[in-house]
C-alpha positions in Angstrom: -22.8 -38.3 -60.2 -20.5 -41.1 -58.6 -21.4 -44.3 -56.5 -19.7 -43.8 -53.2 -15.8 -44.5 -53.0 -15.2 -48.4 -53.2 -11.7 -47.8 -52.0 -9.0 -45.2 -51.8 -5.4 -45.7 -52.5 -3.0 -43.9 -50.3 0.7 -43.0 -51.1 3.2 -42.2 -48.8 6.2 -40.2 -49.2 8.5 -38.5 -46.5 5.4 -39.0 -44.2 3.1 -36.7 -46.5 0.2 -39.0 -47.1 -1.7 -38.5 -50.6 -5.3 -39.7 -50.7 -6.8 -39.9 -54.0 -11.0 -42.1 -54.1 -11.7 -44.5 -56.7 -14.9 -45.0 -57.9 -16.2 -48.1 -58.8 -12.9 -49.1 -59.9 -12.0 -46.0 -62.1 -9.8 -43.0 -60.7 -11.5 -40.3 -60.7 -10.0 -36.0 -60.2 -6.7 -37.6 -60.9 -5.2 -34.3 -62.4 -5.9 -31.9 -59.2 -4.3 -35.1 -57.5 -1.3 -35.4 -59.4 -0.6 -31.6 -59.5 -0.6 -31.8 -55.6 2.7 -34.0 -55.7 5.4 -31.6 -56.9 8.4 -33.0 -56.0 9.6 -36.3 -57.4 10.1 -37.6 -54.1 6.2 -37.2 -53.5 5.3 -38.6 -56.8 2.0 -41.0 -55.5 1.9 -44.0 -57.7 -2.0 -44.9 -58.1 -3.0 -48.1 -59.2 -5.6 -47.0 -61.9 -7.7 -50.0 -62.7 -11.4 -50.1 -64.6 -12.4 -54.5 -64.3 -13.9 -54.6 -67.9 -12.8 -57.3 -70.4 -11.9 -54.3 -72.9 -10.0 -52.1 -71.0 -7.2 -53.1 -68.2 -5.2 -50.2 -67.7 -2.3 -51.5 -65.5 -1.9 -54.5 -68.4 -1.2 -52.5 -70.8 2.1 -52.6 -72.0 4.5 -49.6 -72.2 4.9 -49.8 -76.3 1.2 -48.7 -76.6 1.6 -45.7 -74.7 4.9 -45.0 -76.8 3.4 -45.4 -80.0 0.8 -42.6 -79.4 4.1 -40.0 -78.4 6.2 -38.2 -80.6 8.7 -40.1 -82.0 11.3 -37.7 -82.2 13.3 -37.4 -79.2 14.1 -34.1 -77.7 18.3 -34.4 -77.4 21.5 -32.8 -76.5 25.0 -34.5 -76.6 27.0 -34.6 -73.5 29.4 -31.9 -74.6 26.2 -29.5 -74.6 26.1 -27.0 -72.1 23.5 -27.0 -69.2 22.5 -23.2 -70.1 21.6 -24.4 -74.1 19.7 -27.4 -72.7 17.8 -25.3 -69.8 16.6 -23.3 -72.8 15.4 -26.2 -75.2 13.8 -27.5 -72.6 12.0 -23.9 -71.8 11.2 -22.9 -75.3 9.8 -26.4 -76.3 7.9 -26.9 -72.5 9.7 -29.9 -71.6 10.4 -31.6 -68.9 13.8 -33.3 -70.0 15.9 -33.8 -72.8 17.5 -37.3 -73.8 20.9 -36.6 -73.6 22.9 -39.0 -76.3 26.8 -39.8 -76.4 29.3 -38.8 -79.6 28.0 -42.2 -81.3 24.7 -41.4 -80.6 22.9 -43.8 -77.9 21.5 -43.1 -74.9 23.5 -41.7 -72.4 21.1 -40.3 -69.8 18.4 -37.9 -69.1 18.6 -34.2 -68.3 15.6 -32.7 -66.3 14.8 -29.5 -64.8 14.8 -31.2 -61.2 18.6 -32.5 -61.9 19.7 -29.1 -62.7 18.1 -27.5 -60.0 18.9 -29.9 -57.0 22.8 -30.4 -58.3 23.8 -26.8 -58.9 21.7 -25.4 -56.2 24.9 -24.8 -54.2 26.9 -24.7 -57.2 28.7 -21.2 -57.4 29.5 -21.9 -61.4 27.1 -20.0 -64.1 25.1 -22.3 -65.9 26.8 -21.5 -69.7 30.4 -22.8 -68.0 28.7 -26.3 -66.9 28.2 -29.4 -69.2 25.5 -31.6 -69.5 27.6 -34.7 -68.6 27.9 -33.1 -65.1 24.7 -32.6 -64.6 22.8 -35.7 -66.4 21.4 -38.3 -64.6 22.6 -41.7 -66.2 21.2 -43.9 -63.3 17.9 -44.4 -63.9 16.2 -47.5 -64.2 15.0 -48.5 -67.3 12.1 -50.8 -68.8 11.8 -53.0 -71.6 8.9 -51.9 -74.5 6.7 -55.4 -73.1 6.9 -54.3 -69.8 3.5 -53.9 -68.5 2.3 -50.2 -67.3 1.9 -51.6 -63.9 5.8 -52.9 -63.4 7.2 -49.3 -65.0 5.1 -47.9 -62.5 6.7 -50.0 -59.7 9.5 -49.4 -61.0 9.2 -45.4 -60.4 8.0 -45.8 -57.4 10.6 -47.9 -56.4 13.6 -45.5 -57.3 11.8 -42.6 -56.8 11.7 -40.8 -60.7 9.7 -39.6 -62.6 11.2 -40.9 -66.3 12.0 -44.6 -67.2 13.8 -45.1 -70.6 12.5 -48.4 -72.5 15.0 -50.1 -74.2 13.9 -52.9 -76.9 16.6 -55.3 -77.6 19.4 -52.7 -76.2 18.1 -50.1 -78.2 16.5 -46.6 -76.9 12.9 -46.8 -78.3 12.0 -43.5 -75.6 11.1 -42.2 -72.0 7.8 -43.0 -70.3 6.8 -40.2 -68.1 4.7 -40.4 -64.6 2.9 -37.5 -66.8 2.8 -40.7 -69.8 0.8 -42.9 -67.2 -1.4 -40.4 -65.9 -2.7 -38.9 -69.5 -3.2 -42.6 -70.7 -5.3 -43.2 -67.4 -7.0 -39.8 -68.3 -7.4 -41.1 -71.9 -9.0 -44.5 -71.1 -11.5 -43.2 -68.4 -12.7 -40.8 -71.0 -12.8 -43.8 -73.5 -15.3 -45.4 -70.8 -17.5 -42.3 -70.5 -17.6 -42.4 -74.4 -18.8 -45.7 -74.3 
């Protein structure tokens, strides 16, 4: 089946260690891994790296894995209420929704983790809340050149789970932890192909 494990990587995360083999240089049952970490805050960061002159994952840069999404952005303004987000976001099975300003640029990202950790305690009803005080608008962002490997520092880092890339000060879209992990799942199949 597999050579034995040439290394494991280990993530740590509010002393909840994540182990997750790799094989000969190639990550291997990374889905059943990933699903494991639900919150963000236990969101494992795996350096997925196959040493072949044609394929070297974690040098890839982000605008490759944006070119194979959508390019249509899932949006709401910030005058939108958090109940009509909550239910694009559950009739489309999404994660987030871009949330863009009256001149419409970015403004910030809406997820179903921001809405549930910041109105947890809330005693308002969701259709008398707005987006704007909800949305997180603090997230770091990337640049479209930025290698996969830095945006995935850069998650780690802060803790999230979505980085907007910017090129030239404009919002080109949202790489994902999920982003990452279907183009490692996408190049290892690649490699089996091969």
């Amino acid at each position: 089946m597999f050579p034995p494990a040439s290394r494991s990587c280990i993530a740590k995360s509010e002393n909840v260690y994540k182990t997750a083999l790799v094989y000969s240089g190639i990550f291997v049952n990374c889905i059943d891994w990933f699903n494991a970490c639900r919150k963000p805050t236990e969101i494992a960061i795996v350096f997925i790296v196959h040493f072949s002159p044609k394929k070297f994952i974690l040098m890839e840069k982000i605008a490759s894995i944006l070119s194979r999404k959508q390019s249509h952005f899932n949006h709401v303004s910030c005058s939108s209420l958090v109940s009509d987000a909550l239910y694009k976001m559950s009739c489309q099975n999404i994660d987030y929704v871009v949330v863009i300003d009256d001149n419409e640029n970015f403004a910030g990202l809406l997820s179903e983790h921001d809405i549930a950790t910041k109105l947890m305690l809330s005693n308002k009803p969701l259709n008398k809340i707005k987006v704007v005080d909800v949305m997180n608008n603090r997230l770091p962002h990337a640049a479209s050149y930025d290698t996969i490997e830095e945006c995935m520092q850069l998650m780690q880092r802060h803790q999230t789970r979505f980085v907007p890339v910017f090129e030239d000060f404009n919002f080109v879209g949202v790489i994902s932890s999920e982003d990452i992990l279907s183009e490692a799942v996408h190049n290892r199949l690649e490699i089996f192909d091969a």
